[in-house]
Each structure stands twice: as C-alpha cells, then as structure tokens.
C-alpha positions, 0 to 999 in steps of 0.5 A: 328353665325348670318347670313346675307346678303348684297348686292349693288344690287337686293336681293334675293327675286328679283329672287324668281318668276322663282325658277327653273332658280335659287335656293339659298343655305339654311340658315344653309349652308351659316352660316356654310360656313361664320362660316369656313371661319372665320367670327367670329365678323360680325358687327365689321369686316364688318358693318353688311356686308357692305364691306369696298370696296364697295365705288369704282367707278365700270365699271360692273354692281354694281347690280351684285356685293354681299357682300359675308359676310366677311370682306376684308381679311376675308378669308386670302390670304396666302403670300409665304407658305412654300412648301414642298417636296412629302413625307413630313409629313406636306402634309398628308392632301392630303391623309386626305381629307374627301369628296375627294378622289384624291384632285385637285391642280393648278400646275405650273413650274417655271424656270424648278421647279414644285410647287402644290398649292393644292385646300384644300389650296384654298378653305379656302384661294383662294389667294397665293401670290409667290414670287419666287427665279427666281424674278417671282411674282404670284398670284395663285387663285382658287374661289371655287364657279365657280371652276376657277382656274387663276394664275396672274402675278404681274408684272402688279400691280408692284410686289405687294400682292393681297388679298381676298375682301368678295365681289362676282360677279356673285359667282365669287371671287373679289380679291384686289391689296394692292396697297395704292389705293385699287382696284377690280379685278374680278377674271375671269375677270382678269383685274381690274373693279373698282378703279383707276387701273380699266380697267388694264389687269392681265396677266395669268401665265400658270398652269393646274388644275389636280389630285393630284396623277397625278402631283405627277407621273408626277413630283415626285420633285414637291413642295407643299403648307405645311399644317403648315400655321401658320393658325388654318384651317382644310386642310382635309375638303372641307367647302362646302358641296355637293356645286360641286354635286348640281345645288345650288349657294350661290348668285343670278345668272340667270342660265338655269333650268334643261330641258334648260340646254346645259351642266351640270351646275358644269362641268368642263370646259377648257376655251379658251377666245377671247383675242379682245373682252374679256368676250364676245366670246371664247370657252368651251372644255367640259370635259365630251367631251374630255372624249369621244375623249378618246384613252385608257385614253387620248385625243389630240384634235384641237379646233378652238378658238378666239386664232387660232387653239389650242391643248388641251391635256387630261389625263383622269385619272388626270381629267385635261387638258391644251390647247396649240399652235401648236409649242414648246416654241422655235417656233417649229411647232409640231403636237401630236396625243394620241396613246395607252395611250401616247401622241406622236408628228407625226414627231419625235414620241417623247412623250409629258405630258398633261402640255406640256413637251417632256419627250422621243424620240429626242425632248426630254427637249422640251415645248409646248408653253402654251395658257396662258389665258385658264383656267378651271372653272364651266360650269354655270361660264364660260358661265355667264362671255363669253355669246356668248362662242362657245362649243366643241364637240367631 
C-alpha cells in the first residue's frame, strides 16, 4: 500500500533544521501503521488524504491540524460491543497480547457495575460509543499516539455517536459527533474546535487507566470488551511497534531534545487541568514521582491543583492512578494515608481502592468523589496541550 501524507498546515520538511527537537517516524512504520488500521483504497476513501472534514471552520490553528491518512471512519469506532464476563473465552486476547505482557484498560463503574474497555480494543479503534442500561451515553477514548485516555458524556452532543475522523492535532485523536452537521473535537481538548458545536464543552465521565491484572483483582464481575467484534483486527498485537519506548511522533510536533528535557517525553503522566482557563495551566503527577512516594507498593499523596487540593492514589503494581477531592460522593470529608501496602482513611481506618472505593472497616460501600477531568496521557502530550502545567514532585 502506498504511503502518503497530507496536511492544512507546514510539512514535515518545515521541522527538518532542528532534527534533535523533532524526529518523524520512518516510511515503512507509518505504512505499516495505515496498513493496520485498514486504509485499504486511499484515493477513493480520502482524495489522496484530503480528509472530508477538512473544510470546517476552526478556532486552533488549521497549521497544526494533519490529515493522518485515513478517511472518516478509517479507523472505526466500536458502537455498544458485547462485554463479557472475566474467564470467557472470547477475552483470551488479553492474555495473548504479544509485546505487552500485562495489557492496560480504561475502567469504569457505572451505577455500582464495572466495565474494561481494553486498550487492544483501542489501539485499533480509539472510540467505543455506550450506551448503557442505566440511560448513561459514553464515549470511551484512548488516542494511542499521546497515550490519553478520556471518557466523555454524550449528554452534551444529545445522546448521539462519536467517531474517529483521520485527522490529527498535535498527534492527538480528533473525534467527530455524527450529528447532521459535522464537528470536531479534539480529543484532549474535550470540547469541540471546529464546526458549528465549536466551543461546546465534553464532559468527562470518571475512569482509571490501569493493569489488567489489577482490575480484574479488584473487580472479579467486571465486564470486557469481547474480542468477537464483528471486526477482522488482531486484538493480541499492538500495531505500533516500539512507538511507547522511543522518542519518535508520527506527525510534526516542536518537542524538547533529550539534553532539554524535564520528564521522559512518553511517561505517563495523571493530569489535573484548570477548569477557568483550559489548556493553559494545571498539573502533571508523574508517574515516575508517584513511584518515589511509594509505601511497599502504593501512594496517597495531596497535590495542589487549578481544582483545589486533590488526593491521587497510586497502585504500583497496576501502574495507575486516580485523583480525587478530599471527601466521599456524600460530602464526607475524609483524609487517606498508604500504610503498609493499603491505603486507609486517618478517622475510621477503613480501607479504600486506588478508584476510590471503601472496600473494609466502617465506611465500608463508600466512594470518593472522583475529579472527573483528571486523565492520564503522555508527558510530551500533556505539555503541548497545558503549556504552562505545573509539575509534581515527590
């Protein structure tokens, strides 16, 4: 299959002169990658790459906008897969999974239910559009390129699907609302940038990004996305080679050069934005930090963020982490300390789960209420999209 690229804005050439700031993914990758994702007739599905979307009206920058390739609805959104229970045969894929040993799912809990969406899922089709028992409309996102994984309430857009457009933003996913009138939302942005809904706000929906060994201790009645899709993909293979152990991007984007950099460009990162000026402030929790604050295995630690004083609780074993308010979901002020691998509230020593669940001890059925706009992404992500983050040190 051919490769190609398009963009509305500067080329790649144009970031050639300083090539230890930014560095392209070869050829053969990026062919690979369009070859994966199911780009199968390019100058029928896209004019050569020019995205069909490409025409709406903007408020970012249209130079920072890439036309990654494929069409709109290239990489197809899965709408209401079948979940499955832990032990089905239709999940073996989880346990499959060639380069990752201990794959990664965005988990959520809906009316007392647990549901994992698993990032095999994800990485080859980056929307799942819910719609659950309870009424409640989701749309669970992870862009594989900036490692962000955001779940969005569809309330806002009026109930209805969002899909995957082919176009890119500063490596992040731009997803569509199929509304008659088409427009743009990118991903981390969460809010829509081009079109007539441009300037309508997403919001998020809590979820942790995590192990899946670790959510299936924590909720042995989870639900999970089946592998049985209806979709001809490989959920055992991650279709982007050594993409989260190197310093590559897929499309141009001005990133420090080693000797400049603050954290490891790929690390993942728990961000808290500022809610009054998003995109410009806010605060990354490293989890390379978080490792430090360690106590035999987990951390509870208070970060000072555009949200007020927030609790991130760590479990180093799930490689994930969640931030909180400092009080249950019935305005309970509570305050939580990690003690000998648990992590257990000062007042009642009940203990609690790093998604904020009392699970022992007189609180037991209680919630911490959950700061619904943290999400976790790359670190060379989070930074490009909250310019003037703060960082959190141990």
């Amino acid at each position: 299959m051919p490769f190609w690229f398009s963009s509305v804005g500067p080329t790649p050439s144009a970031f050639a002169s300083d090539p230890g700031r930014f560095r392209l993914v070869g050829m053969p990758t990026v062919a690979f990658l369009l070859l994966a994702t199911g780009c199968t007739d390019p100058v029928n599905s896209s004019s050569r790459g020019q995205n069909a979307l490409l025409n709406l009206q903007c408020s970012i920058p249209r130079g920072e906008i890439f036309d990654g390739g494929v069409p709109v609805d290239g990489i197809p959104a899965l709408n209401n897969p079948t979940f499955v229970e832990v032990g089905d045969p239709d999940i073996r894929y989880l346990d499959e999974t060639t380069q990752f040993l201990d794959p990664r799912v965005v988990g959520i809990q809906v009316d007392g239910h647990p549901y994992a969406i698993p990032h095999n899922i994800l990485w080859w089709h980056e929307v799942v559009n819910l719609d659950l028992a309870d009424g409640t409309q989701l749309a669970v996102s992870y862009c594989p390129l900036t490692g962000s994984a955001l779940v969005f309430d569809r309330e806002g857009i009026g109930g209805v699907e969002m899909g995957v457009s082919g176009l890119i933003f500063r490596n992040n996913l731009i997803l569509f609302d199929r509304n008659a009138q088409r427009s743009l939302f990118p991903q981390m942005m969460h809010s829509a940038r081009c079109g007539p809904a441009d300037g309508l706000r997403l919001e998020m929906f809590p979820a942790i990004d995590m192990r899946w060994s670790r959510w299936r201790n924590l909720h042995p009645d989870t639900r999970v996305v089946s592998g049985d899709t209806g979709i001809d993909r490989d959920y055992t293979r991650y279709p982007y080679g050594n993409y989260e152990q190197s310093r590559e991007l897929l499309f141009p984007q001005d990133v420090p050069g080693p000797d400049e950099e603050i954290r490891p460009m790929k690390e993942r990162i728990l961000g808290i934005p500022s809610l009054d000026t998003p995109g410009a402030g806010g605060v990354a929790v490293p989890f390379g930090e978080l490792e430090l604050a360690e106590d035999q295995g987990v951390a509870a630690v208070y970060v000072e963020s555009p949200q007020g004083k927030a609790l991130v609780l760590w479990d180093g074993a799930a490689r994930g982490a969640m931030a909180f308010r400092s009080r249950t979901e019935d305005d309970g002020p509570v305050e939580l300390m990690a003690v000998d691998g648990r992590f257990l509230d000062r007042e009642t020593g009940s203990e609690w789960t790093v998604d904020g669940r009392a699970v022992a001890g007189s609180l037991t059925g209680a919630t911490l209420e959950a700061i619904s706009d943290s999400y976790v992404a790359f670190w060379f992500a989070w930074k490009a999209f909250h310019p003037d983050t703060e960082i959190w040190t141990f």
